[in-house]
C-alpha positions as CSV (number, residue, x, y, z in Angstrom):
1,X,-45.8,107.0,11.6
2,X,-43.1,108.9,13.7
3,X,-44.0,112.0,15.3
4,X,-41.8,113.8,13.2
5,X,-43.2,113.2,10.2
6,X,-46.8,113.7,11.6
7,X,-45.4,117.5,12.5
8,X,-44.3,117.4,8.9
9,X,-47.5,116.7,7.2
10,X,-48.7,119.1,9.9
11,X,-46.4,122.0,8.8
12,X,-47.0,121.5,5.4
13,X,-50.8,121.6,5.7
14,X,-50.7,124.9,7.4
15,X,-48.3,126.2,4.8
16,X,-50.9,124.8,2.2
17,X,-53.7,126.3,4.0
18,X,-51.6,129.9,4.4
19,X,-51.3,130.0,0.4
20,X,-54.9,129.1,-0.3
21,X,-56.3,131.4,2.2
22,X,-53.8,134.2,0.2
23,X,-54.9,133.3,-3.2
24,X,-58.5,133.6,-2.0
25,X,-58.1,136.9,-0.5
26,X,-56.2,138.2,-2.9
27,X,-59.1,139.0,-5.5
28,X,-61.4,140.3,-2.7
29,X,-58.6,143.2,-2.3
30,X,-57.5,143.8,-6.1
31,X,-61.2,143.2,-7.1
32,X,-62.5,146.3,-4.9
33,X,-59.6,148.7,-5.6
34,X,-59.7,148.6,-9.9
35,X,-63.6,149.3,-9.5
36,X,-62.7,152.3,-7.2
37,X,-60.4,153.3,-9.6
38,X,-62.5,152.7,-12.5
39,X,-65.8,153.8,-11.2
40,X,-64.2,157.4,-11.2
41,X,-63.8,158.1,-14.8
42,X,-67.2,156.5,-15.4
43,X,-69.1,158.4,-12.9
44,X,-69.8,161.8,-15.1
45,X,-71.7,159.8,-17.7
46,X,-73.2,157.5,-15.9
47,X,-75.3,160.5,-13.9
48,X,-77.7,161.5,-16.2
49,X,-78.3,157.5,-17.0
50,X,-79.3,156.9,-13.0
51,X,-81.4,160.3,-13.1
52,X,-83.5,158.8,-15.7
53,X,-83.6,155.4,-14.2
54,X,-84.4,157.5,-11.0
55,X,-87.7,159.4,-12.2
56,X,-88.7,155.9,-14.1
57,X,-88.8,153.9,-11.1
58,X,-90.5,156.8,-9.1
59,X,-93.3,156.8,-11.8
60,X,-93.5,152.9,-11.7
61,X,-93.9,152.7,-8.2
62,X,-96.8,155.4,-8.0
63,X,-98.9,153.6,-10.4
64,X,-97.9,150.6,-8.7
65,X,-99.5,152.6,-5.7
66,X,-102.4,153.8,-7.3
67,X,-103.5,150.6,-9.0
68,X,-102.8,148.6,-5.8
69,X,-105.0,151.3,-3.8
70,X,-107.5,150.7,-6.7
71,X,-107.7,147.2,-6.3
72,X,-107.7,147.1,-2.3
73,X,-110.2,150.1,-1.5
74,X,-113.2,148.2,-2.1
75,X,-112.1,145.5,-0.1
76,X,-111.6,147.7,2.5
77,X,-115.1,149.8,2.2
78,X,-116.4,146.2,2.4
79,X,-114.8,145.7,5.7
80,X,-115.0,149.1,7.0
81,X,-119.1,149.0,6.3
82,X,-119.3,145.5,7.9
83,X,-117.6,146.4,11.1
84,X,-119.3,149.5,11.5
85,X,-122.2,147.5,10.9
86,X,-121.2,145.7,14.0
87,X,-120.7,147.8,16.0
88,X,-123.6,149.6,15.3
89,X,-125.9,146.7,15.8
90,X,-124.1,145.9,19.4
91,X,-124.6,149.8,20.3
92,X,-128.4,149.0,19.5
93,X,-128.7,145.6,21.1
94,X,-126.8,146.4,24.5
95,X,-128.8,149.7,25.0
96,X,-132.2,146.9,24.8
């Protein structure tokens, strides 16, 4: 091949590449500025919606809280009364 049709192909790859890259960008711009545009009109009703989905997941995560503190605490009474155990013991045993 002659060098001048290498810097052809060359020139027409980058061209290629300059088009794709612009039809790949170009929905990451349009995309974002309709759901600005959109998400205005929508945003009265949608409030209450989120204020209820708000309190509902508050509620859900302090039972989640209070069962999982449930579960766990006597586990950790176990471990607490073992260790204290311990160190109770070694107070004993060192002052001997």
């Amino acid at each position: 091949m002659t060098p001048e049709a290498i810097a052809l192909g060359r020139d027409l790859a980058l061209i290629l590449l300059v088009i794709e890259a612009a039809v790949l960008a170009a929905p990451l711009v349009v995309i974002p500025l309709y759901a600005i545009r959109y998400l205005r009109r929508f945003r009265a009703p949608i409030r209450p919606a989120l204020r209820r989905v708000r309190s509902r997941v508050l509620e859900v995560e302090q039972a989640t809280k209070l069962v999982s503190s449930m579960a766990v605490q006597p586990f950790l009474w176990a471990v607490a009364g073992v260790e204290g155990l311990k160190r109770g013991l070694g107070q004993v045993l060192r002052r001997r």
